[in-house]
C-alpha positions in Angstrom: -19.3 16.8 8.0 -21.2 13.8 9.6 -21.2 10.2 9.4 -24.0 10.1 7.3 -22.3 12.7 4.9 -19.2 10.6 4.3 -21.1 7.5 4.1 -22.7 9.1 0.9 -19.7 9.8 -0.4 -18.9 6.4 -0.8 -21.1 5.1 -3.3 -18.8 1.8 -3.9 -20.2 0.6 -0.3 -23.1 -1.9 -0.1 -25.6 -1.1 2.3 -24.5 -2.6 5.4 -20.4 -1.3 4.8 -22.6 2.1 4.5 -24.5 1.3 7.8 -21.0 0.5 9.2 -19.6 4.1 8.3 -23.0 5.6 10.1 -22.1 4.0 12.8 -18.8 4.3 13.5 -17.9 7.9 12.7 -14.4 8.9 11.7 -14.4 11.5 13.6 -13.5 9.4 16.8 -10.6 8.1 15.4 -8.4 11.4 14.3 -6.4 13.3 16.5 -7.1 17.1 17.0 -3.5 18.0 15.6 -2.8 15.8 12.6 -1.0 15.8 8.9 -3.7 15.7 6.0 -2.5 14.4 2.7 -5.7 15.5 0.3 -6.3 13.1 -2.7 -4.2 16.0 -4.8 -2.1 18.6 -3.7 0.5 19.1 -0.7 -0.4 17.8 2.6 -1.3 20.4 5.5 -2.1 20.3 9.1 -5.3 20.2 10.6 -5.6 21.5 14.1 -9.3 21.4 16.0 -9.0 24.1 18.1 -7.2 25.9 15.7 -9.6 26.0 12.5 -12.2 23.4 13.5 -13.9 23.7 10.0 -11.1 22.7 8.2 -10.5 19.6 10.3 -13.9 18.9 9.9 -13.9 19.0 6.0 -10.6 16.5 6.2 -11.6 14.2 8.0 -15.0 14.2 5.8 -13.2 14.1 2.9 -13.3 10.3 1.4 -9.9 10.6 -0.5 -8.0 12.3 2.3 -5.6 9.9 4.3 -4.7 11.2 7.6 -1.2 10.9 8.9 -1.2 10.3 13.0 2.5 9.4 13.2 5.9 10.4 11.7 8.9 8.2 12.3 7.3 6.0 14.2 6.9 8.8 16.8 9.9 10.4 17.1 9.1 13.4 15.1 5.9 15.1 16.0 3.5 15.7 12.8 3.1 19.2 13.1 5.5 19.7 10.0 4.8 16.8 8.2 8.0 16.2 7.7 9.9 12.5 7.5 8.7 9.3 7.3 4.4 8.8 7.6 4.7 5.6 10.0 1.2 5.6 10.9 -2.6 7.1 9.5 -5.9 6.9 9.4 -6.2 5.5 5.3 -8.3 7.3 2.8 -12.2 6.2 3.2 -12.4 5.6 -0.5 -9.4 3.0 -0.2 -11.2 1.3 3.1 -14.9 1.4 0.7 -12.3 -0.6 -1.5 -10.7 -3.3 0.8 -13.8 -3.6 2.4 -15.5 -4.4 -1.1 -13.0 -6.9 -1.8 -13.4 -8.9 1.9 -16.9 -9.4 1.1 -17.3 -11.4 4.6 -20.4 -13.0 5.3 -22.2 -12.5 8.7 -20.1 -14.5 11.5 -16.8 -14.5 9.8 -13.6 -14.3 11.7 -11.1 -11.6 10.7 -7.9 -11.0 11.4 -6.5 -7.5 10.7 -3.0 -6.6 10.2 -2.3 -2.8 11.6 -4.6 -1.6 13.8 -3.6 2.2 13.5 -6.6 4.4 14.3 -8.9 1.4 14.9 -11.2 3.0 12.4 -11.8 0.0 10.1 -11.3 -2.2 13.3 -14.3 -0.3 14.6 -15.9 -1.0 11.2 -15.1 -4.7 11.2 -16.6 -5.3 14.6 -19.7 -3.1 13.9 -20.3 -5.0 10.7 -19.5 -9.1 12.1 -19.3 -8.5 16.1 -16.3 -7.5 18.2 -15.9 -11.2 19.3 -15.3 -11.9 15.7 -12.4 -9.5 14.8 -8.9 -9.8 15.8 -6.3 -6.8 15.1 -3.0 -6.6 15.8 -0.3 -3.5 15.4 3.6 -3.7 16.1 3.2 -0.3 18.0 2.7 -0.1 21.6 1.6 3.7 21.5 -0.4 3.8 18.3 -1.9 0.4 20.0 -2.9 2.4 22.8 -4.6 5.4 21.2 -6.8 2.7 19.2 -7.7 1.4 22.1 -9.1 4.8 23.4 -10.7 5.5 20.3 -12.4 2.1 20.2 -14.0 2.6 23.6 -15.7 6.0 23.1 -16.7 4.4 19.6 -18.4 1.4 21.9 -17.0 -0.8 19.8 -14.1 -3.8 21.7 -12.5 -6.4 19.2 -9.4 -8.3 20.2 -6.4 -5.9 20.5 -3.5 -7.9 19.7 0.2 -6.1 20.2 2.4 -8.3 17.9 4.6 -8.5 14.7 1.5 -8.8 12.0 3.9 -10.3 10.0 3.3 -13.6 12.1 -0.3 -13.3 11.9 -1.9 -14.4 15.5 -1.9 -18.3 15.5 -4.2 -18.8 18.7 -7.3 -17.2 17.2 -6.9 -18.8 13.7 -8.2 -20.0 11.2 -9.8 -16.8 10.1 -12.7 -16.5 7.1 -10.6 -12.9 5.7 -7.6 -10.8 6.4 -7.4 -7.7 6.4 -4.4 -5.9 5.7 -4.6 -2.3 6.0 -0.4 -1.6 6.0 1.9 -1.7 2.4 3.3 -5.4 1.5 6.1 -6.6 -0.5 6.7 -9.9 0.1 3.3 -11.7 2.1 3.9 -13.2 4.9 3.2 -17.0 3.9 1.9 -17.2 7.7 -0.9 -15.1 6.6 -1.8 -18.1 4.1 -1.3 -20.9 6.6 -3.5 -19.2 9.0 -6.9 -18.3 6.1 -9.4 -21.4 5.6 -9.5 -23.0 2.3 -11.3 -20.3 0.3 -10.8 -17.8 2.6 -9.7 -14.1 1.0 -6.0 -12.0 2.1 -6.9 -8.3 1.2 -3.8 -6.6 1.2 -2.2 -3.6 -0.6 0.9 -4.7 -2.7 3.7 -2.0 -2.5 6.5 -3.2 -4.7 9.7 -1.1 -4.9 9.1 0.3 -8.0 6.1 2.9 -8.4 2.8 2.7 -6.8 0.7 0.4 -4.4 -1.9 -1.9 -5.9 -4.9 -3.4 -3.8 -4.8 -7.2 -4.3 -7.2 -10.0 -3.2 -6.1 -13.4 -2.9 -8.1 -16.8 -2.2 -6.6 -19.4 -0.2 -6.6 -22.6 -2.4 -6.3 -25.2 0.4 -3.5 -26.7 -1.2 -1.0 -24.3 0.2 -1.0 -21.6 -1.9 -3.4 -18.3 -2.5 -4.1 -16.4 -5.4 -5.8 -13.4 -6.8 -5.7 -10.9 -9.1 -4.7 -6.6 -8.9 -7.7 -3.9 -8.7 -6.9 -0.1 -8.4 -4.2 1.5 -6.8 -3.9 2.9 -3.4 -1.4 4.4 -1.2 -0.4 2.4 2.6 2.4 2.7 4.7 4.9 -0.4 4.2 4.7 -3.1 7.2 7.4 -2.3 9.3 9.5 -5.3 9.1 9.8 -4.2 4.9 10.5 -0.8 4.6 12.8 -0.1 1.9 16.6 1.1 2.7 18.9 3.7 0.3 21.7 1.4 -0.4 25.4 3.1 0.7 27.9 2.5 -2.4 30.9 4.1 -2.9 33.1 4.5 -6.3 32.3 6.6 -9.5 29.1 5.9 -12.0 29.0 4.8 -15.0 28.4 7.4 -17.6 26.6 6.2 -21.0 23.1 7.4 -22.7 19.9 6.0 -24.1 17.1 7.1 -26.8 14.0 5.7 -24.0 12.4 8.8 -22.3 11.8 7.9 -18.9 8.7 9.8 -18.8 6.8 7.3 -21.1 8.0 4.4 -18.3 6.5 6.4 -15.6 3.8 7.6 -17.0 2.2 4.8 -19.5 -0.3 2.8 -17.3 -1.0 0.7 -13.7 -0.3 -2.2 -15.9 3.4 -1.1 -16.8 3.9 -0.5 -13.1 2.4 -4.0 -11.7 4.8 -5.8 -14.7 8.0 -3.8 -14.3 7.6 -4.8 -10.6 6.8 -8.1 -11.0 10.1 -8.5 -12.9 12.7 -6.3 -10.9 10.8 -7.4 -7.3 13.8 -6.0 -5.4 14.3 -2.7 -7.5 13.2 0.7 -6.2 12.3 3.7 -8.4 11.3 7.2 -7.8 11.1 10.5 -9.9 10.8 14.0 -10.3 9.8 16.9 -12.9 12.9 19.5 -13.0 12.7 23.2 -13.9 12.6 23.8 -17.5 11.2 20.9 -18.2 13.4 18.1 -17.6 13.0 14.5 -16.1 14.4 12.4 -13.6 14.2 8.9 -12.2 16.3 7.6 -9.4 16.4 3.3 -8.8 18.1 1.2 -6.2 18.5 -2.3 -5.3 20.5 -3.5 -2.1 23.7 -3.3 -4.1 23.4 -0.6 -6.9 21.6 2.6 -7.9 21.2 4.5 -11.1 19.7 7.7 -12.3 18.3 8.6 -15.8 17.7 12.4 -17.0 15.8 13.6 -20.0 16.3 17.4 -20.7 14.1 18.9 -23.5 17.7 20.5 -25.0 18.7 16.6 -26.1 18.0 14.1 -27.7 19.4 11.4 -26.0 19.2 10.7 -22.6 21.8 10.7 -20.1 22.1 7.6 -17.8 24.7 7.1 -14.7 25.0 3.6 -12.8 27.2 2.0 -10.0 27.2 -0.7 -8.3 27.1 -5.0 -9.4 23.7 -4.5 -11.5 22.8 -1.6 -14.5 19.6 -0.9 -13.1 18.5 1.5 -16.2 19.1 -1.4 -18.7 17.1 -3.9 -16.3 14.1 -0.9 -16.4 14.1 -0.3 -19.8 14.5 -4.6 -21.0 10.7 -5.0 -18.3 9.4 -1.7 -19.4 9.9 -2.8 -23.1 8.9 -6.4 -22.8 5.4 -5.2 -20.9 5.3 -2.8 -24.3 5.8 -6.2 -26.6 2.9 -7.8 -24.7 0.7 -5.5 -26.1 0.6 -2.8 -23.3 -1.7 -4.9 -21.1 -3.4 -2.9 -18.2 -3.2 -3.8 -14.7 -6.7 -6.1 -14.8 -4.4 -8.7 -16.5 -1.9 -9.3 -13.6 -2.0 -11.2 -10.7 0.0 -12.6 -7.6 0.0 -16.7 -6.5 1.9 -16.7 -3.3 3.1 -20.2 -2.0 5.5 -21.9 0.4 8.4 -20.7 -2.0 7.5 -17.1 -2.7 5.0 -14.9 -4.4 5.5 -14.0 -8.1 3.7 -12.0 -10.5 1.9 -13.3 -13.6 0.0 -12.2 -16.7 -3.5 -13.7 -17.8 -3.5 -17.3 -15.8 -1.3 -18.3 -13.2 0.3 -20.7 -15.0 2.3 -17.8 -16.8 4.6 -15.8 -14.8 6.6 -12.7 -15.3 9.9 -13.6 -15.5 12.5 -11.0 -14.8 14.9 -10.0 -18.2 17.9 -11.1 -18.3 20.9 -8.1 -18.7 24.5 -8.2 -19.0 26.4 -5.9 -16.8 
């Protein structure tokens, strides 16, 4: 599939994002051998040399990511199995970001994660290498961008560096871009945007999915912006989330709230459960014959809750200083008492303190329910 193709298949993209695609074709940035997670279904390897046209269709695809690295390198991808530490994102999520930097002609950018230097390629073709600045934490994957880059024709600055810290010498910038998940933003990120200058960044709380978030730099020290749609990124190094280590027995007790309908109501439930339990991690999974399960952790407790089709109640099992499941269901059921607002109602301020979360207007945050042990 050619540039051109792809570029069609991003009808989000104005015309000169579109040009940008055209001229910059994916193709240059993906590996012969890599791991293709499709916009549904299991992920698969693609191998050039192997079965050329079904590389070619993945890397034309506009909701395929590409995974280039697994635990940051130490595991090759043929498998695909461990941790996806590096990629080349999904086009339609880069169409997104892109349409939320809305730069104008001769703004500076600074771009957190270089990984395959696809949208640093993009960047430069769109506002001129001299104007884009991208830095990645990895030496190797810095190195393969760098490759790519040059047989794309395309040179912005190449930074290797903790994103996290921004670059300082090449600040102020007109727009970040932030093409690797975030939990808590990097305030240096803030200091280092002009007054009305935009952070593009994909929010990755610990519980549920990642949301695409655009924040405008207020001048007075602080940014804000609201959510958009969801999207899936890789979490900045520096934040990845760790299975905390307890010891000692759970605590056994039950509850009438299906965990299903927490999962499964709406973006907006996700964006306001995480906005209250900012440090509490959740996953889940369907079980054979129908049941239900959902796993949380924080740095000092973990819990699971299980719905089986034979009961009615659910059962619940917790350990550790916090009852995680209570803390769940109190956000889950307060977002429900709001009226079930969807996602387009949240947003994020972040300022010297800390980022929080908050519904409507800025001046009302999500505050965190308070449970007994």
């Amino acid at each position: 599939m050619s540039a051109e193709d792809l570029a069609d298949r991003l009808p989000d993209l104005d015309g000169r994002w579109r040009d940008a695609v055209r001229a910059v074709p994916r193709h240059l940035f993906i590996p012969d051998r890599a791991w293709c997670l499709p916009g549904e279904g299991p992920g698969y390897l693609i191998d050039r040399a192997a079965e050329p046209a079904g590389w070619e269709h993945a890397v034309g695809s506009a909701e395929s990511a590409i995974v280039t690295q697994i635990a940051d390198g130490a595991t090759g991808v043929a498998e695909g199995r461990g941790e996806y530490t590096s990629s080349g994102s999904a086009p339609g999520v880069v169409a997104a970001e892109l349409g939320l930097l809305d730069p104008y002609d001769g703004d500076e950018i600074l771009e957190v994660g270089t990984g395959t230097g696809w949208t640093a390629a993009l960047l430069s073709h769109r506002l001129g290498d001299e104007n884009v600045t991208s830095v990645e934490i990895d030496p190797s994957v810095l190195a393969v961008a760098e490759e790519n880059l040059r047989k794309a024709g395309r040179s912005p600055q190449l930074v290797l560096g903790d994103g996290t810290k921004g670059h300082p010498e090449a600040a102020p910038y007109d727009r970040v871009h932030v093409t690797c998940g975030v939990r808590e933003v990097p305030y240096a990120w803030v200091e280092q945007t002009r007054p009305g200058g935009v952070i593009v960044l994909p929010w990755i709380a610990g519980w549920e999915g990642a949301h695409l978030v655009g924040l405008t730099v207020t001048g007075d020290g602080t940014a804000v912006g609201v959510f958009h749609r969801a999207c899936g990124f890789m979490p900045l190094r520096s934040q990845r989330w760790a299975h905390p280590l307890l010891e000692g027995d759970f605590r056994r007790s039950s509850t009438l709230l299906d965990p299903r309908r927490v999962v499964r109501s709406s973006y907006g439930a996700e964006v306001a459960v995480a906005g209250m339990l900012p440090r509490v991690c959740g996953t889940y999974a369907e079980e054979e014959g129908g049941g239900f399960r959902v796993w949380l952790w924080s740095e000092d407790s973990e819990a699971n809750a299980r719905y089986s089709p034979e009961y009615k109640r659910i059962a619940v099992w917790q350990r550790g200083a916090r009852d995680l499941w209570e803390e769940l269901a109190a956000a889950f059921l307060r977002w429900v008492s709001w009226g079930s607002p969807d996602r387009d109602r949240f947003g994020m301020t972040v300022t010297p303190e800390g980022q929080h979360i908050w519904r409507d207007t800025p001046g009302n945050p999500v505050i965190s329910p308070v449970v007994g042990p």
